[in-house]
C-alpha positions in Angstrom: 14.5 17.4 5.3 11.3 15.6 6.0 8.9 18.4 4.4 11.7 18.5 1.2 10.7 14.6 1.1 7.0 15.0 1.3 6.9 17.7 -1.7 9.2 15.5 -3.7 6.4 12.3 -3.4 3.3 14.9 -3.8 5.1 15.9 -6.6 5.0 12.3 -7.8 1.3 12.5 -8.4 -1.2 14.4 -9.6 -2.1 16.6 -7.0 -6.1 17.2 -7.5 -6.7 13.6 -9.0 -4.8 12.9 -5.4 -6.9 15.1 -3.7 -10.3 13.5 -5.1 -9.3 10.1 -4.2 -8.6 11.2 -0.9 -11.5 12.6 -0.3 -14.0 9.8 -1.8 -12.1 7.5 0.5 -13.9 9.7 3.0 -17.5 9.7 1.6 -17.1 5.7 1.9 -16.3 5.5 5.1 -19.5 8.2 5.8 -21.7 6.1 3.3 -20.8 2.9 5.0 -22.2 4.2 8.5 -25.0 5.5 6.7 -28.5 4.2 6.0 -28.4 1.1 3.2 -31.7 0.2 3.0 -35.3 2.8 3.9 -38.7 1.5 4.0 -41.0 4.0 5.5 -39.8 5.1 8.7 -37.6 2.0 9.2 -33.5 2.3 7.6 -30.7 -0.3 8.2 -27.1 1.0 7.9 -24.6 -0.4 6.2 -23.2 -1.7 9.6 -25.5 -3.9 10.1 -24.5 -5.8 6.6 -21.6 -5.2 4.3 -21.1 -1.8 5.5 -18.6 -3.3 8.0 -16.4 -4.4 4.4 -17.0 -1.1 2.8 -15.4 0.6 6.2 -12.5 -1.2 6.6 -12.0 -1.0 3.1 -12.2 2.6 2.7 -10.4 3.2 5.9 -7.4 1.1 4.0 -7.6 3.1 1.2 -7.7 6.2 3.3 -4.4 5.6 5.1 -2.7 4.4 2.0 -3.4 7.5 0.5 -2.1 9.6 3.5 1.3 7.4 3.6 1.5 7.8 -0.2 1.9 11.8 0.6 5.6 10.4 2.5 6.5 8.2 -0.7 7.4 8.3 -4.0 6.2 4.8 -5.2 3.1 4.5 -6.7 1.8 1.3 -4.5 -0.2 3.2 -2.0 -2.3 4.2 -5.5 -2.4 0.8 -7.0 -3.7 -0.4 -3.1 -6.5 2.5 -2.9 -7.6 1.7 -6.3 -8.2 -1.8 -5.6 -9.9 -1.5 -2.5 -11.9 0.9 -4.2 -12.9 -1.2 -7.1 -13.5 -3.9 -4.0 -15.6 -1.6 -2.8 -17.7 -0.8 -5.9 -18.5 -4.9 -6.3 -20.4 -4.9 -2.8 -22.1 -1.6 -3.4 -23.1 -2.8 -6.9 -24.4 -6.4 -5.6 -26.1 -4.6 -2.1 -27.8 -2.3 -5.0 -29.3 -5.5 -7.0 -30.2 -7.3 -3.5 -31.8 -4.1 -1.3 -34.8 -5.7 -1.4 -34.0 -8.9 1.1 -32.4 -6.5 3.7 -34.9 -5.7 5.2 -37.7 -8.3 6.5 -41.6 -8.3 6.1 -42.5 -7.4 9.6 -40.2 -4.2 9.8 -41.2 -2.9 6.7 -44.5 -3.1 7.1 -46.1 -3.5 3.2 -43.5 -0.6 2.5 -41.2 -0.4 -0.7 -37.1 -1.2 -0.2 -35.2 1.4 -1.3 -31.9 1.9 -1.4 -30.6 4.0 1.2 -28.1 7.4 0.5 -25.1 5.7 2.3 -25.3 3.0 0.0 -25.5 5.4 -2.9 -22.4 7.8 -0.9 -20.5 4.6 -1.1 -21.3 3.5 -4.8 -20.4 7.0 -5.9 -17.1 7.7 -3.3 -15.3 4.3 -5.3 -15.9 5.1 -8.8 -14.2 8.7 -7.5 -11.7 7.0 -5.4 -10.7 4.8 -8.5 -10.7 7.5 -10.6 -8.8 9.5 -8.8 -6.2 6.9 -8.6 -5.5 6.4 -11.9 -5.7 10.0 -12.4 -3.4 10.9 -9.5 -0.6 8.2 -11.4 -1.0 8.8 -15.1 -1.7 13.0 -15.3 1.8 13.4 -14.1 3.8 15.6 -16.2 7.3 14.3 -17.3 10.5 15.6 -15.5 13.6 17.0 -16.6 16.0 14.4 -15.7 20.0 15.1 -15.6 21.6 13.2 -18.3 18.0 12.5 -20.2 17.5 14.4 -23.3 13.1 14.9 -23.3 12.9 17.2 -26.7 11.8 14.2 -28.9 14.8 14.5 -32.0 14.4 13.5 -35.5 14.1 9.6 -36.4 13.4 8.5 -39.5 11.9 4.9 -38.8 10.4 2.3 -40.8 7.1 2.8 -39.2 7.3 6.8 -39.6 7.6 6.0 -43.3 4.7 3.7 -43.4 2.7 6.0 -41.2 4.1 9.0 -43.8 2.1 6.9 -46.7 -1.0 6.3 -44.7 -4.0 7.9 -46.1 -4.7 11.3 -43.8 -8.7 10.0 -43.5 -7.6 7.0 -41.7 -5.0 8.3 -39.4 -5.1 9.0 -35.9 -5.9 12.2 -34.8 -3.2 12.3 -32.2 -3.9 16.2 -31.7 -6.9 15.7 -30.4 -6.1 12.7 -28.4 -3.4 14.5 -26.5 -5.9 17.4 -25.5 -8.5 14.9 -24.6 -5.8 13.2 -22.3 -4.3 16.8 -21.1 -7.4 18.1 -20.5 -8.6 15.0 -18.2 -5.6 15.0 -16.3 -5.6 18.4 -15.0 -7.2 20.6 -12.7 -10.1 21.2 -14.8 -10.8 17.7 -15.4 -10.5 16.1 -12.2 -13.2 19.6 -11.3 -15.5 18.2 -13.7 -15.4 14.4 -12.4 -15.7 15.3 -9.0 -18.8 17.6 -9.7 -20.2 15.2 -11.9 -20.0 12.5 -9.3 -21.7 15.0 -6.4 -24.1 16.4 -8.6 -25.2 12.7 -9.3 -24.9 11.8 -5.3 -26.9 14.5 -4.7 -29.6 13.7 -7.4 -29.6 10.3 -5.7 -29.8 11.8 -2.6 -33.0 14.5 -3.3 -34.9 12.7 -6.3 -35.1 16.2 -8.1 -32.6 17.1 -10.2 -33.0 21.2 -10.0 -32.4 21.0 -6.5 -29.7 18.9 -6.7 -28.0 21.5 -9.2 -28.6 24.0 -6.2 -26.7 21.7 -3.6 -23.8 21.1 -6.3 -23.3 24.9 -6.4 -21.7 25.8 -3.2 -19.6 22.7 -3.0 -18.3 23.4 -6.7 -17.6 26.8 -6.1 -15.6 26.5 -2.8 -13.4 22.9 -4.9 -13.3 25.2 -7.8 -11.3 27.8 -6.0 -9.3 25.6 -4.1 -7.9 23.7 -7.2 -7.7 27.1 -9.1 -5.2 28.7 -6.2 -3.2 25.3 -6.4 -3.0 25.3 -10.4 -2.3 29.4 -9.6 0.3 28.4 -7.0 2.1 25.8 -8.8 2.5 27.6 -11.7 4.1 30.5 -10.2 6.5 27.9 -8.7 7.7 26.6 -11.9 7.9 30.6 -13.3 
């Protein structure tokens, strides 16, 4: 009964935006204990400022998540979100102020620069948030007893008009339902997550050929995963 409950609210989202979210919940919390601010031989973590906000934050949005995998309303999502985008404001403003967190003496006529747990944590929200709205919106509809989904012929007033709208200026709603599909699937959330650790891990080595080489293995082993789930699930529906 209780596993029948927990596939009914993982089945409520969309399971790889899900995932992502999870998992940059995760890289917060590790960016937030990592260094914030280098000069030299000399780093502060993110403890010793508003690390200690990012870390609770993401450790919220971490649990959330993890209830939301017993649940079938969309809270837990809404709350991740917003501690994420919570998140993203401190990282932002710590980005813009590095400078002052570290004093004269200890850096010793050095340069403040940021440090890669403030970068882990800048990167892990805009994923976390993403994943979020991802997770709620890429949901495929349901068959629902009772509720007819084949769309049936209506003639309305604003089918008419839209009938007698010139084709140059109407929406291409083709293409804007690919665009959405795409984004909203396996593929998609594969290509926003890689996106965001191939720009971590430029942040994190200043060269971007060898960041390319420390995206690969990562991509590979996430690109597999999500390919056996979008295998898996669709030999479930079969």
């Amino acid at each position: 009964m209780v596993a029948q409950e927990r596939s009914s609210a993982l089945a409520s989202v969309n399971f790889p935006g899900y995932i992502v979210a999870w998992i940059a919940s995760v890289v917060v919390i590790v960016g937030s204990v990592g260094p914030w601010a280098t000069s030299g031989i000399f780093s502060l973590p993110g403890t010793h400022g508003d690390g200690k906000y990012t870390l609770a934050l993401g450790g919220v949005a971490a649990v959330v998540l993890l209830i939301k995998s017993a649940m079938t309303n969309r809270w837990p999502l809404v709350v991740a979100a917003l501690m994420g985008f919570l998140c993203l404001i401190v990282g932002v403003v710590d980005i813009a102020s590095v400078s002052s967190f570290i004093s004269d003496e200890d850096r010793q006529g050095g340069v403040v620069s940021v440090g890669w747990g403030l970068w882990m944590v800048v990167v892990g929200t805009v994923l976390l948030v993403v994943g979020c709205i991802v997770a709620q919106i890429g949901v495929p509809p349901r068959a629902v007893p009772g509720i007819d989904l084949i769309p049936r012929e209506i003639t309305s007033d604003a089918e008419t008009r839209d009938a007698e709208t010139p084709a140059h200026i109407k929406p291409d709603h083709e293409t804007i339902d690919v665009f959405l599909d795409f984004w909203s699937s396996w593929r998609g959330v594969l290509v926003m997550t890689l996106l965001g650790w191939l720009a971590l891990a430029w942040l994190f080595t200043g060269n971007f050929v060898s960041a390319i080489g420390w995206s690969l293995f990562p991509g590979a082993v996430l690109g597999f995963l999500m390919f056996r789930y979008a295998r898996g699930n669709k030999s479930r529906k079969a």
